[in-house]
N, C-alpha and C positions, 0 to 999 in steps of 0.2 A: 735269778734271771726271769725276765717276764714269761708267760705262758705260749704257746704257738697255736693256732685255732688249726683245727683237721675236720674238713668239711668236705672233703673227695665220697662221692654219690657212692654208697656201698653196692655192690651186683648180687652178692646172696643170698636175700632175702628170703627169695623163694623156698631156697632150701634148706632153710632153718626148719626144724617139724614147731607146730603151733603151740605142744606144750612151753616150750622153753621163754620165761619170761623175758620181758623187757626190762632193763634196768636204767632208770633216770636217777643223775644228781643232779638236781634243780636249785641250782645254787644262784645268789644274789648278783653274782659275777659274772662265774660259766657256766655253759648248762653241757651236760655230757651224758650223754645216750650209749647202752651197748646190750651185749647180751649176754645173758647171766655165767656162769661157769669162764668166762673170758678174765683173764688180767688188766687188760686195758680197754678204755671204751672206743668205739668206735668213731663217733662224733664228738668234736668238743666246739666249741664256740661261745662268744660274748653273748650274754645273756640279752641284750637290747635290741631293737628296733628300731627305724627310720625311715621316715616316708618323706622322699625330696620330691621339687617337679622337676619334668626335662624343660630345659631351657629355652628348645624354641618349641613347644609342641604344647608347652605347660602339663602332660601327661604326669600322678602320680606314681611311683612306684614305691614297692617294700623293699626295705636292704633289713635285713636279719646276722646279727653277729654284726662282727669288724666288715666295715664296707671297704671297696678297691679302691685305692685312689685315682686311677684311671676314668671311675666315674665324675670325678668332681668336673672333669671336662666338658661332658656331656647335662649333666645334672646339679642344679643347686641346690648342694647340701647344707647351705648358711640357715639358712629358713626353717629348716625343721630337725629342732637337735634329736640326739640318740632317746630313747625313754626307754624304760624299764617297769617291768609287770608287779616290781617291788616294794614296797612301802616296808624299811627297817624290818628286813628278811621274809616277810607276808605276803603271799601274790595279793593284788588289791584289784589291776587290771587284765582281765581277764579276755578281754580285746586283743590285747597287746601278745597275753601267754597263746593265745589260739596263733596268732602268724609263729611265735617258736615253735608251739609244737608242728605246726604244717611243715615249717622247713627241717625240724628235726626228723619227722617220718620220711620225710620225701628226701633226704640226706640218706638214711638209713637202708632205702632201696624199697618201701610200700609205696604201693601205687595207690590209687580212690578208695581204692577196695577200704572197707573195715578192718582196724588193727586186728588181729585174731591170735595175738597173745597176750598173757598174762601181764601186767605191768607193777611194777616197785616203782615210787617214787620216793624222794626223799621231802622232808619239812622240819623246819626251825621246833625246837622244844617246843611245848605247848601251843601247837598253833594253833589257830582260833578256830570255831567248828565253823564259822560262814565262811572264810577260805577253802578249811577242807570240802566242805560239802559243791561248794562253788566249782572245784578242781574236780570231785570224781562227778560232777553233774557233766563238766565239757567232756570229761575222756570217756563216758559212757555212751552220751546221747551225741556226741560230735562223733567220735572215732569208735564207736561201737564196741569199745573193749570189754572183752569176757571177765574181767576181775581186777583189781586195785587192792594193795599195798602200800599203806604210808608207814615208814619207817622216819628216827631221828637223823640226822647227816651225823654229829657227835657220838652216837650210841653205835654206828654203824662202824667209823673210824675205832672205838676202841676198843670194839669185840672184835677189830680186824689186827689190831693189835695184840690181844691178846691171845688171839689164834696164834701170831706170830710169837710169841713168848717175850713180847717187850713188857706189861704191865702185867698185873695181877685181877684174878677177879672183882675183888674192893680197890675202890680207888675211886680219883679225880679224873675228869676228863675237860680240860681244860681249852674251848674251841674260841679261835677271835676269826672271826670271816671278814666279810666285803665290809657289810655295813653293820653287824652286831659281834657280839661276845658272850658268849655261854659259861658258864661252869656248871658242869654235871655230876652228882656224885652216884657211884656205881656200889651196890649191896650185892655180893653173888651171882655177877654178871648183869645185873638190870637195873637200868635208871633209875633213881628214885628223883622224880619230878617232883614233888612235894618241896624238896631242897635244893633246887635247881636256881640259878643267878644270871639275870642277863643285864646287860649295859647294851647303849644302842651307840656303841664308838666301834668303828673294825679299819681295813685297811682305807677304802673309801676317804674316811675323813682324814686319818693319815696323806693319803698321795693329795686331798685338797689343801691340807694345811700344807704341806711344803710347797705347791705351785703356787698358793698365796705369799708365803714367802718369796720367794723366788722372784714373783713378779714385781712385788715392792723395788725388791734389792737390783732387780736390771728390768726398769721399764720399758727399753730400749730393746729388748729382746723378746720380748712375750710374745710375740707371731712363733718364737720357734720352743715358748714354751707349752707344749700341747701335750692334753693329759697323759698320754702314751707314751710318751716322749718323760715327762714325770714322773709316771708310774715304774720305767727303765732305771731312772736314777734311784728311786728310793728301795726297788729290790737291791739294786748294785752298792751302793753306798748308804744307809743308814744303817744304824744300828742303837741297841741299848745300852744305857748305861747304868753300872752299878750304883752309883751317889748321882744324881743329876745336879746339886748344887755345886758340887767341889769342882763338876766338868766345866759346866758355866763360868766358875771362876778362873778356871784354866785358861779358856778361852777368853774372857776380858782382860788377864794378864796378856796372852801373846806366848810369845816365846817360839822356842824351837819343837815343844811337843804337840802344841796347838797348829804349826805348820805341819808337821807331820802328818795330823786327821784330820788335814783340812785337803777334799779334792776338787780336780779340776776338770771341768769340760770345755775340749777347745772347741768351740764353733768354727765354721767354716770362713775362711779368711783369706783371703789374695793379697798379699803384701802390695804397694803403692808402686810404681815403676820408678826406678830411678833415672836421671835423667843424667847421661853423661852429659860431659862437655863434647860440644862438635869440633870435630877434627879441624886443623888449619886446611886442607882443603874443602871442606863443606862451608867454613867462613870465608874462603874465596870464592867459591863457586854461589853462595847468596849473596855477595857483594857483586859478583859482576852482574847474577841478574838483576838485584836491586838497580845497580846503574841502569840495564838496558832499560825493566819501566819506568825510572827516571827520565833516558834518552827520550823515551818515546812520549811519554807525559810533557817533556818540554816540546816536543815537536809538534803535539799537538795543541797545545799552547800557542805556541807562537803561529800556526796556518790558523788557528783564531782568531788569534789577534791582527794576522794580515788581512783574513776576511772583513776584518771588522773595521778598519784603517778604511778597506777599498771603499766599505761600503758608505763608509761617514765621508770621504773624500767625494766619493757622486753625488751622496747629500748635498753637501757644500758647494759643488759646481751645481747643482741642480738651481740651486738657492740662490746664487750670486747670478747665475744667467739669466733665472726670473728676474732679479733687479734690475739687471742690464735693459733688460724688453719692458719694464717696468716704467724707466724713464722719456723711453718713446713714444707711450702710449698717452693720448690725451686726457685732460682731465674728466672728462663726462665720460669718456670709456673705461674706465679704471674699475668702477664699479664691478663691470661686467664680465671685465679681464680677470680682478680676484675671484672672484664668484668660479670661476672655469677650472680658476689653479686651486681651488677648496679653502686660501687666506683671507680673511677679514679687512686686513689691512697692511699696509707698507710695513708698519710698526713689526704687527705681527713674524712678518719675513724675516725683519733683521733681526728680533728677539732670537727668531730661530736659526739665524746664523750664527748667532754669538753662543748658543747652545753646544750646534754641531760643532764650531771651531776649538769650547771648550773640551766635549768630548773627543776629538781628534787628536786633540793636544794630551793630552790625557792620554789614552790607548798609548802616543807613543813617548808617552815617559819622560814629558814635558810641564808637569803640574810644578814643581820646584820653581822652574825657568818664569812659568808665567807667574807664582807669587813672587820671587824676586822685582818681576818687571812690573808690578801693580803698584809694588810700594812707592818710587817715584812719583807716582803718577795719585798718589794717597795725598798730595799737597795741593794738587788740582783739584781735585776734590770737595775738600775742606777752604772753602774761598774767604769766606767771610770768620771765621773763628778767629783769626786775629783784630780784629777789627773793633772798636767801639760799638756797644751799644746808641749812644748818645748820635751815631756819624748815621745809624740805619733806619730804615723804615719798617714800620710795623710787620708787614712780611717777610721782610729781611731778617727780623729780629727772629721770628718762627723758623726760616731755613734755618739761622744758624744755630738754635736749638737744635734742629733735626741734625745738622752736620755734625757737631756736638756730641751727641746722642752716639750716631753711627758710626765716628770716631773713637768713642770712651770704647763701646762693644768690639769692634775690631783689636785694636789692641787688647781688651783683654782676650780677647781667643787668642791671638796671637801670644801673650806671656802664658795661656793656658796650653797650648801648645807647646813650646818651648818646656814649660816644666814636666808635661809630661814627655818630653823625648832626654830631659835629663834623668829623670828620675827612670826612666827606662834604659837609658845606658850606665847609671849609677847598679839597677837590679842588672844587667849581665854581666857589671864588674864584679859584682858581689858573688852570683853565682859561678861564676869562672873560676873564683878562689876558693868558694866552698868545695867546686868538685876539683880541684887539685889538692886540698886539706885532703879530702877522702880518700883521693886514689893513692896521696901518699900513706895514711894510715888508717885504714877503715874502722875499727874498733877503737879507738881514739876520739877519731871526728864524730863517732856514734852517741859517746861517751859525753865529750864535749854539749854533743846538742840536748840532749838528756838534762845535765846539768843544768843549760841556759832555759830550758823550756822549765824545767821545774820551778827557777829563779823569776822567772817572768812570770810564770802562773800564780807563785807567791804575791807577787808586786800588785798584779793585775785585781786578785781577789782581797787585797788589802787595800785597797782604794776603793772597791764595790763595799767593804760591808763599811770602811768611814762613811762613805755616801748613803748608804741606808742607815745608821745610825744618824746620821745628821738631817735627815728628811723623816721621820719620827718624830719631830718635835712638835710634832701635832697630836699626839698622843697623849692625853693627860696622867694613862694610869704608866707608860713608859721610864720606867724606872731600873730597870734593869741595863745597865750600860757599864758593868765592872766599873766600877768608882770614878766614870769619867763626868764629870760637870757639863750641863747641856750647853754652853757656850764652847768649851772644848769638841764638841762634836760637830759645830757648825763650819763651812768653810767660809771662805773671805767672799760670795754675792750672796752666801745666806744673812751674816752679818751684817753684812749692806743694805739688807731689805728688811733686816729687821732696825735698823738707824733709822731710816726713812721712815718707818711706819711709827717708831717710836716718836719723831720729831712731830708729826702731822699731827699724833693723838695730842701732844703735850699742848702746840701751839691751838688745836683747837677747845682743848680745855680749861682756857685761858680766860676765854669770853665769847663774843657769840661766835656761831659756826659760821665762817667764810669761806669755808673751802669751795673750792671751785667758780669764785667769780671771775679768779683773773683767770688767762692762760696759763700764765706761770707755773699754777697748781696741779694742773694735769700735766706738767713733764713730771711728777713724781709717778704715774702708771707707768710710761715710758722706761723708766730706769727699772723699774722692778721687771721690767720685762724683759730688757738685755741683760739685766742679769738672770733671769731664767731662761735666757736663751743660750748664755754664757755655759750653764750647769747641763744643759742636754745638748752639750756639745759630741761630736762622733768619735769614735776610740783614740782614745791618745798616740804618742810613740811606742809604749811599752806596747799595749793590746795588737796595733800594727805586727812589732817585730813579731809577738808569741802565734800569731797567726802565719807569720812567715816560717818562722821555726818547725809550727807543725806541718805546715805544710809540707814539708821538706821530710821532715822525719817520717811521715806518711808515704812518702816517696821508697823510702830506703828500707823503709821498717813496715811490713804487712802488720803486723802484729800490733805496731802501736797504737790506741785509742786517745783522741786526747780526754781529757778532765771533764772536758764541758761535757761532751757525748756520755760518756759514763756517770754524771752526774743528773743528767736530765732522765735517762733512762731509770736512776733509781737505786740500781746496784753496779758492780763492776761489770762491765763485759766479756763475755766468753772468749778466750784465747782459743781462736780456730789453730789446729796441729792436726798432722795426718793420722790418720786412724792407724793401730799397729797390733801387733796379734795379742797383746793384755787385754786391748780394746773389746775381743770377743769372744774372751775368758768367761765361763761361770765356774766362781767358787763355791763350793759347800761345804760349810765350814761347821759351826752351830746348830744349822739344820738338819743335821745327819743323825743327830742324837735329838734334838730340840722337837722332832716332828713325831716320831713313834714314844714320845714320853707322854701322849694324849692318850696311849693303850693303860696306861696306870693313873694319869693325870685328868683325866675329862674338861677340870675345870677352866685347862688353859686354852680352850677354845666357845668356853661358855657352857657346856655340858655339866649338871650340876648332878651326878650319878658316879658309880663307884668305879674304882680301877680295878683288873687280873686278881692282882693279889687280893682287895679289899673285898673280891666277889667271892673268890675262893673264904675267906674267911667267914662269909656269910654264910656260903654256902654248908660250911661244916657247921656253923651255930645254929643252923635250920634243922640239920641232920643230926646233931647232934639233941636236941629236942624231940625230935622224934623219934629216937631211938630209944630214951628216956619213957616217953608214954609208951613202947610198945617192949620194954625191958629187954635191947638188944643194945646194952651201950657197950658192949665185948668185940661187938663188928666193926664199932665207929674209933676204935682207937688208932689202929695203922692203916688208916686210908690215907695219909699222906704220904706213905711210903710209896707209890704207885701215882705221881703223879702224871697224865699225859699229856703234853699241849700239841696241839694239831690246826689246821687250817694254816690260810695262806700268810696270816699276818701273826703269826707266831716264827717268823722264819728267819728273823732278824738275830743278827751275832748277839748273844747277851743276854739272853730273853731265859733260857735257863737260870744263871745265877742271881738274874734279879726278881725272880718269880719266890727262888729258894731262898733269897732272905727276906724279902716282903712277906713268906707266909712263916716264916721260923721267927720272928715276930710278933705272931699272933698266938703260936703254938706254946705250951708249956716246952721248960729247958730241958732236954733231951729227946723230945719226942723225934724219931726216926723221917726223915725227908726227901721225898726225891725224885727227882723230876726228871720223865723221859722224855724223849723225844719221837715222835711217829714217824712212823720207816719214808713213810710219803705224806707230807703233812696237807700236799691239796689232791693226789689221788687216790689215798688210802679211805674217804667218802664210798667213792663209788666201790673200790672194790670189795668193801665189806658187804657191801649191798648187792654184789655181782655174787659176793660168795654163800649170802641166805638165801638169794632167791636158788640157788643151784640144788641147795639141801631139800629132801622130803619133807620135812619142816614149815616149809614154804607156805607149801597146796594148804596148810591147814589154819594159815595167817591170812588167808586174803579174805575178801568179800569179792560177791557175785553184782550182779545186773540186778538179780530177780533181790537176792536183799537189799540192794539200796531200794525196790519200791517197795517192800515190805515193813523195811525196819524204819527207814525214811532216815533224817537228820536226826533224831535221837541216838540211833544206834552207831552216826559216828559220832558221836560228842561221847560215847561210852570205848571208841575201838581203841586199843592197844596193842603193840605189835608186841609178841614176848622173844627174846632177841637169844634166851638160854634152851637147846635143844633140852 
C-alpha cells in the first residue's frame, strides 16, 4: 500500500537535551527525520520540490513533499514539475536539498536558531566524496551543526536486522530502492564495499514502465493516469514471477487462469439515463399543446395575411384612382401631375397595377385560377404563329420568331412543372407505402432496405469502374484489364467516336488533305461532342433510387454510413454506441508481472546492466576473490544462507523465491540458501540508524566542525562508519 506523508509541526523540540542526535533517512523517494532512541520518525515526506506561480499575482512559492490539491486552484502547478536533489541515488542539487532540509527542521519544531544536535544521515554505497563533502559543507555552514554521521541506508537495515535475529552476521544484504539497487555483502557484521553491486533500475523505473504501458493500452484515460495514482496500483497489484516466459505464454493463450490474474479498475462512470416511453397522458397533454401553438401560429398567419390583402388592396385603389384623375388631366399637365405622384409615366402605373393585382391575387390563394385563366388567352397572344412566312413582313417575321420563342419557353415550364408535381405525388406515394412496410414490420423493412441498397451499390460501382476501364484507352502502357480486349471496354459513343475518327484519318490518307473545306466536315466535331455530352450524362435511375434508399436508411438507422462516406474517408467509420461501464474499465493483466521483471531484466527497457540475482552473483564472485588474496575463503562459504532483501521495491509477492532460484543457479549444488525478508523493508533504514546513533558508540563515529577545517575533504574520502560495537 502506498506510503502516507506525516508532516504535523512537532512542539518538543525544545525539550529534547542537545546531546541526543538527529537521525535522517535521506532517501531518493522519502526523506524521514526523527530522534535517535525512537522507533518511528517523526517527519516523513516526498523527497521533491516545486516551485509553481499564483495565478493572478504571478508570486513564486516552494511546495516541499506531496503538495495539497487544493492548491492547484489558486496556483499553477503545470509549469513547474516536481524535481529532485537526486541524480541515481546521489544528491547532485544541493539548492533543491537546502528547501528539504528548511522544511524538515522547521516540521521538526527548530526555529532560525542553529541545529545544536548531533546529526546521522544516511547515503547510497560508495558515495562520491564531492557529494558527501558538498552535504556536510551545507549542514555545517548552513545549520550550524556540531557533528555529522554518514552511515549506508543497507548496512543500517541489516545490522537492524540482525539485532532482531532475522539474519546472521555473514550474509547478503540485498537493497532495490527508488531509483537504484544494491547488493552488499556483510563479513562479521561489516560491509565489505570492495564487493558490493549496483544497477541503476529501482521501483521509479518500475511505476514509469507500467504508466507507459498503461497509457498506450487506454489513451483515452491518461488525465487519470497520474503517477500516484500508478504507483497505488503497482504496490496493490504486481507481482513476480517465478518463469517469466511460461507466464507470458499463459497470458497469450487466454484462458480461465490468465483471467483470474488479470485485475480491474473501475473508473468512475454514470450510467446513460434511460429514456422511458411517455405516458399516454404526457402524449395527450404534448398534443394538445402542440395544437394550441399551432392554433396560434395559424392565427397569426392569417392577421398577416389579412394585413397584407388590406394593404395591396389600398395599393390598388390608390393606383386605379390615380388613373382615374389621370385621364382628366391635360396633356401638357401630365408631366407635372406625375412628377408629384413620384411616376414617370402612364405605362409605369399600370405596370404597377398589374403587379399589385398579381400580388393580391396571390395572398388570397388565387395563383391556380389566374394560370388557368391565361391560358385562353395564350392564343391571343401568339397571333401570327400560324400564319406563313411568305403572307408577312419583315417585322412580322421577327415578332413571330419572338412569339415562337416565348411560346416554346412557356410550355416547357409549364411540362416542367407538371413533371415535377408528378413526380412529387409519385415520391409521397412511395413514401406512404414505405412507412406502412415499416410500421407493419420494422426489422423486415430494415432488412429489406439493406438488401436493395447493397444491390444497388453493387450495380452503381459496376458501371463506374466499366466507365473508367473504358476511358483508359488513352493509356498506352494500360494493360491490365483481367483479359478483357480494349474494344470490350469501350461503350456504344466511345465506339462511335472512334468510327468517326477512324473514317476521317482513312479518307484523308487517301490523297490530298481536304478536310475542312466543305461545311459538311465540321459536323464530324459536332457528333463527337454529343456523344461526350452523351457519356457525362447525370446519375442514372439506379444512382437516383441508391441515394433515395440511403436516404431513408439514414432516417431510421443512426448507425448507418453509406459506402461512398466511408470510402472517401479512407477506412470504415466509427460506430457511435453509448459509452457503458467496460467503457471505463482498466485491466492489468500482463503488466502486473511484465513491469517488476525490469528489477532482474534491465534490458527490457534499454538498460543494459545486471539484474538482483545476476548482482548478487557478482557480488559473491568479487568476495569471493578477495577472500582468496587475504586467505579467508572459510567466511565466504555460507553467506548465502543469510540472505536479506529490503527497501521498497523488494516488496512484491514473489520476489523471495525468484531471488532463490536465480542465485541456486549460480551457486554450486547443495550449497545452503535463503533468503529473508526485513521486518519493515522501507522503515527498518532509519530505525537502524535511530538505533546507532542511540548507542555510546555513536559519540566516537562522528566528526566535528573544527575537523572538517582541519582534515578538509581528504579526511572524508577516508571516513568510514564501523557499524559492529
Amino acid at each position: 500500500m502506498p506510503f502516507i506523508s506525516q508532516t504535523q509541526r512537532q512542539s518538543d523540540y525544545n525539550l529534547i537535551p542537545a546531546s541526543c542526535p538527529i537521525v535522517i533517512d535521506n532517501g531518493a523517494s522519502y526523506f524521514r527525520i526523527g530522534w535517535a532512541g525512537e522507533s518511528e520518525p517523526r517527519i516523513i515526506f516526498r523527497n521533491i520540490v516545486q516551485r509553481p506561480r499564483h495565478k493572478i499575482t504571478g508570486e513564486t512559492v516552494t511546495i516541499v513533499g506531496d503538495h495539497d490539491p487544493a492548491l492547484l486552484k489558486y496556483f499553477d502547478c503545470t509549469r513547474s514539475g516536481p524535481r529532485s536533489a537526486f541524480d541515481n541515488d546521489v544528491v547532485f542539487q544541493f539548492e533543491i536539498m537546502e528547501y528539504i532540509l528548511d522544511f524538515a527542521f522547521d516540521r521538526l519544531g527548530a526555529d532560525e536558531s542553529p541545529i545544536n544536535h548531533p546529526i546521522l544521515i544516511t547515503e547510497c554505497a560508495c558515495n562520491p566524496v564531492q557529494s558527501r563533502s558538498k552535504m556536510a559543507e551545507l549542514l555545517f555552514e548552513t545549520y550550524g551543526v556540531p557533528s555529522i554521521a554518514f552511515g549506508v541506508d543497507a548496512a543500517f537495515s541489516y545490522k537492524y536486522n540482525q539485532k532482531l535475529g532475522i539474519c546472521d552476521r555473514d550474509g547478503l544484504a540485498i537493497c532495490s530502492g527508488f531509483s537504484t539497487s544494491h547488493v552488499i555483502p556483510f563479513i562479521n557484521g561489516e560491509p565489505v564495499y570492495e564487493a558490493c553491486c549496483r544497477t541503476n533500475v529501482g521501483g521509479y523505473h518500475v511505476t514509469d514502465y507500467l504508466k507507459q504501458l498503461l497509457s498506450l493500452k487506454y489513451p483515452h484515460h491518461m488525465a487519470r493516469l497520474t503517477w500516484e495514482k500508478v504507483e497505488d496500483l503497482k504496490m496493490e497489484h504486481c507481482y513476480i514471477t517465478l518463469d517469466y516466459a511460461s507466464e507470458v505464454r499463459l497470458f497469450q493463450k487466454g484462458g480461465k487462469e490468465a483471467e483470474e490474474k488479470t485485475r480491474c479498475w473501475q473508473l468512475p462512470w454514470t450510467p446513460t439515463p434511460v429514456e422511458e416511453p411517455p405516458s399516454e397522458e404526457e402524449i395527450a397533454r404534448k398534443a394538445a399543446l402542440r395544437e394550441k401553438h399551432g392554433q396560434r401560429l395559424r392565427e397569426m398567419a392569417e392577421a398577416k395575411r389579412s394585413s397584407k390583402i388590406n394593404e395591396l388592396e389600398n395599393e390598388l385603389k390608390g393606383l386605379e384612382f390615380l388613373i382615374q384623375q389621370l385621364r382628366h388631366v391635360n396633356g401638357n399637365d401630365i408631366p407635372s401631375f406625375l412628377a408629384e405622384t413620384g411616376y414617370i409615366s402612364k405605362q409605369e402605373i399600370e405596370s404597377a397595377i398589374v403587379k399589385v393585382t398579381q400580388s393580391l391575387r396571390k395572398a388570397k390563394g388565387e395563383q391556380d385560377e389566374i394560370e388557368e385563366k391565361q391560358d385562353p388567352s395564350a392564343t391571343e397572344k401568339y397571333t401570327l404563329i400560324d400564319i406563313p412566312d411568305n403572307m408577312l413582313t419583315p417585322e412580322q417575321i421577327k415578332e413571330k420568331k419572338r412569339q415562337l420563342f416565348l411560346k416554346t419557353t412557356s410550355e416547357g415550364r409549364q411540362r416542367a412543372k407538371q413533371k415535377r408535381f408528378e413526380e412529387e405525388l409519385e415520391r409521397e406515394r412511395r413514401n406512404k407505402e414505405d412507412e406502412q412496410r415499416r410500421l407493419e414490420n420494422p426489422e423486415l423493412y430494415m432488412e429489406q432496405l439493406r438488401i436493395k441498397y447493397n444491390d444497388l451499390s453493387e450495380k452503381v460501382e459496376q458501371r463506374k469502374r466499366q466507365k473508367t476501364n473504358g476511358n483508359n484507352h488513352g493509356n498506352e502502357n494500360n494493360n491490365v484489364s483481367g483479359g478483357v480486349g480494349r474494344g470490350e471496354r469501350l461503350n456504344a459513343a466511345q465506339k462511335e467516336r472512334m468510327r468517326l475518327l477512324t473514317t476521317a484519318a482513312f479518307d484523308r490518307g487517301k490523297g490530298e488533305d481536304t478536310f475542312g473545306i466543305k461545311d459538311e466536315d465540321w459536323q464530324l466535331y459536332k457528333k463527337m461532342s454529343k456523344d461526350n455530352d452523351d457519356e457525362d450524362e447525370g446519375p442514372n435511375e439506379d444512382e437516383a433510387e441508391l441515394t433515395r434508399v440511403a436516404s431513408r436508411l439514414r432516417e431510421i438507422d443512426p448507425t448507418f454510413f453509406p459506402k461512398s462516406e466511408a470510402s472517401s474517408s479512407g477506412s470504415e467509420p466509427p460506430r457511435f454506441r453509448p459509452l457503458t461501464q467496460e467503457d471505463f474499465q482498466i485491466l492489468i493483466g500482463v503488466e502486473r508481472f511484465r513491469c517488476p521483471e525490469i528489477l532482474f531484466h534491465p534490458n527490457l527497457i534499454g538498460i543494459e546492466q545486471a539484474g538482483l540475482d545476476e548482482m548478487a552473483g557478482v557480488s559473491m564472485q568479487r568476495l569471493k576473490s578477495r577472500a582468496q588474496r587475504l586467505d579467508l575463503e572459510e567466511e565466504v562459504i555460507g553467506i548465502t544462507n543469510s540472505v536479506l532483501i529490503t527497501g521498497g521495491s523488494c516488496l512484491y509477492p514473489g520476489m523471495s523465491e525468484r531471488l532463490e532460484a536465480g542465485i541456486r543457479m549460480m551457486r554450486p549444488c547443495g550449497t545452503p540458501i535463503r533468503i529473508l525478508k526485513a521486518s519493515d523493508a522501507v522503515l527498518d533504514t532509519w530505525r537502524g540508524a535511530a538505533s546507532f546513533a542511540s548507542t555510546m558508540h555513536f559519540s566516537r563515529q562522528v566528526f566535528n566542525k573544527m575537523d572538517y577545517y582541519e582534515k578538509g575533504e581528504d579526511w572524508l574520502r577516508q571516513y568510514q562508519l564501523k557499524y559492529t560495537f
